[in-house]
N, C-alpha and C positions, 0 to 999 in steps of 0.2 A: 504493500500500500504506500503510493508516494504523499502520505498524511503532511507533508512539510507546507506542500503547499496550499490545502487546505485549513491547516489551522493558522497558515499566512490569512486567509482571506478571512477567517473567521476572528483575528486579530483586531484585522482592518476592521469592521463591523461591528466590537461590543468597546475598543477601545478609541483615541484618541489617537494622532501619528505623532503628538508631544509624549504622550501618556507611558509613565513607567511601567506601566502592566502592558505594554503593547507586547512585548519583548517574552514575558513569563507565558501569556496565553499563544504564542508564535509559536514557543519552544516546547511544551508539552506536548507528548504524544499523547491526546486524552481518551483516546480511545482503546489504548491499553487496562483505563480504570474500569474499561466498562466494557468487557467480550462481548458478554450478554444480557439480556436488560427484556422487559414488559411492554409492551403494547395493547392499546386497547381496541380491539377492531370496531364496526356498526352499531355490532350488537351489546356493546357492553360487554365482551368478554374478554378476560387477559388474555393475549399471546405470546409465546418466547419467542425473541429473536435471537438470532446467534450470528456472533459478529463472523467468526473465522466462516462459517458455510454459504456467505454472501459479502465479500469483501466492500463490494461500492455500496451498498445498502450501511452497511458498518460505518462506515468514513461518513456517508450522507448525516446520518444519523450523529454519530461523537462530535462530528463538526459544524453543527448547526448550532443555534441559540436557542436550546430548548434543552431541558430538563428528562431526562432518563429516567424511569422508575427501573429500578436494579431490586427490590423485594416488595411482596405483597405478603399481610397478613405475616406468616413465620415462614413464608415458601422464597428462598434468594435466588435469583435468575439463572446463578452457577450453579447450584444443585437441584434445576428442574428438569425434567425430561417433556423431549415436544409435545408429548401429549397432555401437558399438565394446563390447568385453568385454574390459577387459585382463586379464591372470593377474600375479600374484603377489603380494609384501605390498603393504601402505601406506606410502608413501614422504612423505606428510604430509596435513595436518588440521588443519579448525577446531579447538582443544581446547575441550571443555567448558567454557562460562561459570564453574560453579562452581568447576573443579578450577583455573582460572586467575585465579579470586580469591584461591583457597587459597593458590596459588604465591606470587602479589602477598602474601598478610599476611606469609607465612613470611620473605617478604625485607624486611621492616619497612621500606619507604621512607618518605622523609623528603626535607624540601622542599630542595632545590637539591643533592640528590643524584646525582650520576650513575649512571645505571644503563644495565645492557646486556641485553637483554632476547636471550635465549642460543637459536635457535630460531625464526627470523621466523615461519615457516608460511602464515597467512592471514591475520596481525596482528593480530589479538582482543589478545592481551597488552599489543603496542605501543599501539595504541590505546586501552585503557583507562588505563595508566597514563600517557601524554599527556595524557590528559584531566584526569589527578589530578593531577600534579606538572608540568606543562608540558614538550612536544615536545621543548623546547629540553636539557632535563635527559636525554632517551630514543635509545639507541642501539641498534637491531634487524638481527642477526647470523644468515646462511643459507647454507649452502651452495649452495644451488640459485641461479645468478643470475634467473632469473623469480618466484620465490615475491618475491623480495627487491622487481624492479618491479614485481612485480604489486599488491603489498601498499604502496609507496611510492605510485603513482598512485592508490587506492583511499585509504589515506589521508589525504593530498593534496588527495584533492574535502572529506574532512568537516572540512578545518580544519586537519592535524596535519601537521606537517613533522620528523618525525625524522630523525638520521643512518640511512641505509641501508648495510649494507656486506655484500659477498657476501664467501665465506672461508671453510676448513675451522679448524673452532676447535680439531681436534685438531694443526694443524700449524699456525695463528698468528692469533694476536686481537689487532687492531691497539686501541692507547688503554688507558684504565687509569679505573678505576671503582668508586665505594664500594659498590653493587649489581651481585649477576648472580643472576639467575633463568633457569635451564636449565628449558626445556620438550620437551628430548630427552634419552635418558639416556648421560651420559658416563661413559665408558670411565676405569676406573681406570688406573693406571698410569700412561704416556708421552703416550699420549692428551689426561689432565688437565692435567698442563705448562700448556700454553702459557692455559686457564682461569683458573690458578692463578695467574701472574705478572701478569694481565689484573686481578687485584682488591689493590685499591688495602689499606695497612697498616689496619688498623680497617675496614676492608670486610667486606662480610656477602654470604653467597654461600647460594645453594635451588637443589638439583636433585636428584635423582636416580641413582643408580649403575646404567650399560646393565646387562641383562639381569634386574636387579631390581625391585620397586617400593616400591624405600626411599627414603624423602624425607630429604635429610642439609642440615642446615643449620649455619653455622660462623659462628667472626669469624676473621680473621685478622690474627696476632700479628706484634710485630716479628720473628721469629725465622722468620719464610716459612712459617708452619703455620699450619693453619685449626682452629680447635679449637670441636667442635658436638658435635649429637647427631644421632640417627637420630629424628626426628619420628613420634610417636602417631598417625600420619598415613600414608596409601601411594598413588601414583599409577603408573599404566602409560604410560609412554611412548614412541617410537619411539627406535630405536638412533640415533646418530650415525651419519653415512654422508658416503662421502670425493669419492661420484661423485653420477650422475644416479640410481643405483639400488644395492640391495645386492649384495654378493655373491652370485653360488646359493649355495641352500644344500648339506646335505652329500649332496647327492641319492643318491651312492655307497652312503654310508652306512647311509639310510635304508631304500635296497632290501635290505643283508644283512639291517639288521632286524626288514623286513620277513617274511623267511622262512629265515633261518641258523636251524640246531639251536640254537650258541652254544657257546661253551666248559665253561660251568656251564648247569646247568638245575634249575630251583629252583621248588619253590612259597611263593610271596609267602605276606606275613604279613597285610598288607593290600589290602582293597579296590581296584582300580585306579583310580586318581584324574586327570582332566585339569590335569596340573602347573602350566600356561600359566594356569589360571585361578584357581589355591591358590596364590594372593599371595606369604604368606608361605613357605609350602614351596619356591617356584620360587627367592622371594630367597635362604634357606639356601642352596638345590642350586648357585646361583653362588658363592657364597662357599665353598664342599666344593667343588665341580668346574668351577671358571670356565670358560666359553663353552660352556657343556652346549646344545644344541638340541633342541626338544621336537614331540613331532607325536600325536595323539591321534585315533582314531575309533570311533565307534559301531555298528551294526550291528541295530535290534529291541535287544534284551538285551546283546548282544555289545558289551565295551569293549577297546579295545584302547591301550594306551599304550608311545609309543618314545624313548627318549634315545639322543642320539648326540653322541659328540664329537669335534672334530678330531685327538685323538691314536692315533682307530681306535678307539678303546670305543662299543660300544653296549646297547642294552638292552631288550627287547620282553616287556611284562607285558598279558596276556590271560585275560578271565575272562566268565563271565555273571553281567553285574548285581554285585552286591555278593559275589560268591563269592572265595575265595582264586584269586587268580592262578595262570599258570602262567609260569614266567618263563623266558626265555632270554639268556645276555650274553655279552660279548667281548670282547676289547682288553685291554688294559693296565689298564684301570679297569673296576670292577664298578657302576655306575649307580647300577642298581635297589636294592643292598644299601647305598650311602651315601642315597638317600631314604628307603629303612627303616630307617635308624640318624636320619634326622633325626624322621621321624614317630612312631618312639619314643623323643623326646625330647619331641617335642609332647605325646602319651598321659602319658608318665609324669610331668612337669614342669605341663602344662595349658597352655605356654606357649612359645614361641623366645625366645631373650634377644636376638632384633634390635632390635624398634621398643624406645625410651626407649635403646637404646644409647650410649653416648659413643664419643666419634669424633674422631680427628687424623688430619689428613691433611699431609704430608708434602709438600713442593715438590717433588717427586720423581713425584708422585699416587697414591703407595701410601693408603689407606683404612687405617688400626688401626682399629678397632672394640674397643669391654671393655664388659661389664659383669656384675659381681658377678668370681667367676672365670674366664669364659669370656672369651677373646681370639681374636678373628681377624683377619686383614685381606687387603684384595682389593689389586689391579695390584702385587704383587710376586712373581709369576710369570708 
């Protein structure tokens, strides 16, 4: 595979021709991190690809700006056989060349930095930033102990020798570090702990808060706080997870509201909208209703959209096409009516007061968010 001059072009493409990264994402063969990897065909079902029994399909694929699923559910792309279709989410993935430059500037490295690159996956990250600041400076942290060798021996061949450490980072990150770049998104609260004592006083810290896709960047002060913003900037990444795979989900749940009357029944104000993909909406509804779960389907005309959440509220908005919904809910919490309290803020404002937010975070891992008069903050409940 002459990969040289495709990850030329794909250089050209997510980077700058000033740009210090043009050089690291030029020079990785990235399709070494990733043989074989997941597809989802029509139908909704995974398919394996395999890089070595289709070379230009391989290259098309490593070398493009798109995001690789490499495991589903506890099944990894290298130990599946063609005939395999796992079921459930993505339990990890190349991430997109771009969005992992993005991550690389937001954490402003600098030469004899140590950094911990929060997320191993398939290495893409560790390995460009080895390439920029030297191996020797580069620490890559996974829970899964295979992503971790898989990615150490593939490393390994093009030159880079990082520290590898497997390890749930919600319960302890060994070493201390003036970088950390999460490329899974971390769980506010108790969770962050053990992140948070991980970066070093003047340390600078990129990731993400689970369930949203808000990029929050900080320094952190003598005083144990991290003090940033919410970055002009959004990316989607996988939760943190403690195992080989996630929890089910609220499957219970989902079937009331699938077909429960509900306790209220209401016609929506607005359009039913797939939440999971209205960025900023889905961030709001974490921060109004933390660990809301969202599920969406289509039908011809027919949309149907569900929230549910672990303390028994759910919420099922149904409609054709752009029509007013018809809505039903339940539990303890009213869903649907706190996303129509946030999208009419969107309408009426033109705007959320998230991205550009200011941001402390607390050793604790509580998230404060402000800005103008609006305050909130996540992992303190």
């Amino acid at each position: 595979m002459d990969w040289e001059k495709t990850a030329g072009r794909l250089a050209d493409r997510v980077t700058d021709p000033d740009s210090r990264w043009l050089a690291p994402v030029a020079r990785v063969p990235r399709h070494q991190l990733v043989p074989r990897w997941w597809d989802m065909d029509s139908s909704g079902t995974w398919v394996l690809r395999d890089g070595a029994s289709n070379p230009e399909a391989w290259a098309e694929a490593a070398y493009a700006d798109r995001s690789l699923v490499t495991k589903v559910g506890r099944l990894h792309a290298d130990h599946a056989k063609p005939d395999d279709h796992p079921e459930g989410l993505p339990t990890s993935s190349a991430t997109l060349p771009s969005l992992v430059v993005r991550m690389l500037r937001h954490a402003r490295l600098g030469p004899g930095l140590p950094l911990l690159d929060l997320g191993t996956g398939a290495g893409g990250l560790t390995a460009y930033a080895s390439h920029l600041i030297g191996a020797e400076h580069v620490t890559s942290l996974d829970v899964d102990p295979y992503l971790v060798s898989a990615a150490e021996d593939r490393l390994s061949r093009m030159g880079h020798h990082p520290e590898m450490i497997t390890a749930d980072a919600t319960e302890h990150v060994p070493g201390a570090y003036d970088r950390i770049v999460s490329t899974v998104g971390l769980p506010a609260g108790p969770g962050l702990r053990p992140v948070l004592s991980a970066l070093a006083p003047g340390g600078r810290i990129a990731t993400t808060i689970g369930r949203t896709c808000l990029i929050i960047t900080g320094w952190k002060h003598g005083d144990g706080d991290v003090y940033g913003q919410v970055e002009r900037d959004m990316a989607g990444f996988m939760l943190t997870r403690s195992g080989n795979d996630y929890p089910p989900p609220l499957a219970g749940l989902f079937a009331l509201a699938r077909s429960a009357e509900g306790d209220e029944r209401s016609t929506g104000r607005y359009p039913v909208v797939d939440v999971a993909e209205a960025w900023e909406l889905r961030s709001m509804l974490e921060i109004t209703a933390p660990g809301a779960e969202l599920g969406y389907e289509t039908h011809d005309r027919a949309r149907t959209a569900f929230l549910v959440h672990p303390d028994g509220s759910w919420a099922r908005a149904s409609a054709e096409w752009t029509d007013p919904p018809e809505v039903h809910q339940g539990g303890p919490q009213r869903l649907w009516t706190a996303l129509e309290r946030i999208r009419n803020r969107l309408n009426a404002e033109g705007s959320l007061p998230l991205l550009g937010a200011r941001v402390r975070i607390t050793p604790d891992g509580v998230c404060r968010l402000s800005r103008g008069k609006w305050r909130a903050s996540v992992g303190d409940r």
